[in-house]
N, C-alpha and C positions, 0 to 999 in steps of 0.2 A: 791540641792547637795546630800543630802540622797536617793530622788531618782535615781539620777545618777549611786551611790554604789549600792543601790539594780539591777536595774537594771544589771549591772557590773557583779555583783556576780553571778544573775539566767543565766547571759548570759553564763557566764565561765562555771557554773555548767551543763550547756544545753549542752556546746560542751563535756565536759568531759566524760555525760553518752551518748552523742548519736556517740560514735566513736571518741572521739579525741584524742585517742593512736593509735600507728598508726599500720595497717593491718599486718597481718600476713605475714611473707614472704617478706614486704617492703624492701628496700633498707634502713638502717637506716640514715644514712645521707644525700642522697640523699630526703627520706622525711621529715626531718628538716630543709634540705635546702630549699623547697619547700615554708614551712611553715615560716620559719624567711624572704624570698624577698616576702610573700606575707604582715606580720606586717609591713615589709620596705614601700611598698607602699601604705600601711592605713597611715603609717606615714607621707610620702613626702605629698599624698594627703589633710593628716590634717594641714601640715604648712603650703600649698601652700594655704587654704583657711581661715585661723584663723585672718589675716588682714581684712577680712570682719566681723568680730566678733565686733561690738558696744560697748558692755559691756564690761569696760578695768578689771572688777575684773575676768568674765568668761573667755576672754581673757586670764588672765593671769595664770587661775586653766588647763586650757585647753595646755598652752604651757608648765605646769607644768608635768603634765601627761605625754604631749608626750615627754618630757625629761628623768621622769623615764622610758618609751616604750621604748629608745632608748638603755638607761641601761639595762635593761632586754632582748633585742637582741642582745646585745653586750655579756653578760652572757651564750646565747644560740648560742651563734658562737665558743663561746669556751668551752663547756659544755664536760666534757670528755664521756658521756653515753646519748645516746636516750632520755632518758627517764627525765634529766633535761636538754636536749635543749627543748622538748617538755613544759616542766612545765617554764620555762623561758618565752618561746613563749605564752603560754595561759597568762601569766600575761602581757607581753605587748599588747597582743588583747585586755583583758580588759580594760585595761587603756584607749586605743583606744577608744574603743566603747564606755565608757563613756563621750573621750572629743567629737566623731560624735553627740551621743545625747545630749550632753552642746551645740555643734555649732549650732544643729536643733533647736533645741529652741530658738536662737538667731536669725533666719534668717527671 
C-alpha cells in the first residue's frame, strides 16, 4: 500500500516537472479536454478489468480509488480556469496509476 503512494506521488511529481502544464499558446480547454477523456479511459479500462483482481481487500482499495478518479474528473469538467482542471486531472491519474500498479501486482 505505501508503495503504491509512493509510487503515486513520484509519478504525479514526474508529470508536473516534465511538462504537465500545458504548452504555450494551447487551446485551454480543448487541452483539458484532452487530458480528462484520456483519465476517462484509464478509468473504464480499470473497471473493466478489476473483476479479475483475486484479492477482495485490493479489489476493493482499487475500486476505491477509481471512485475518487471519478470525482476528481468530475471536478476538472467543471473547473472554471486551466489550471485546476489540470491539477483535478493529475490527481485522478494518480489515483489511477496507483490502482494499475495494485492490479499488477495481482495478476
Amino acid at each position: 500500500m505505501r508503495q503504491a503512494w509512493i509510487v503515486g506521488g513520484l509519478t504525479a511529481l514526474a508529470v508536473v516537472l516534465s511538462g504537465g502544464l500545458p504548452p504555450v499558446g494551447a487551446e485551454p480547454t480543448k487541452y483539458c479536454g484532452a487530458r480528462i477523456a484520456e483519465a476517462e479511459d484509464t478509468v473504464t479500462a480499470i473497471e473493466g478489468a478489476v473483476g479479475r483482481i483475486k484479492d477482495a481487500q485490493d479489489r476493493s482499495e482499487i475500486q476505491s480509488w477509481v471512485t475518487q478518479a471519478k470525482t476528481h474528473i468530475g471536478a476538472a469538467k467543471s473547473a472554471a480556469q486551466e489550471e485546476d482542471c489540470v491539477r483535478q486531472v493529475e490527481l485522478a491519474k494518480t489515483l489511477t496509476q496507483d490502482a494499475l500498479y495494485l492490479a499488477a501486482q495481482n495478476q
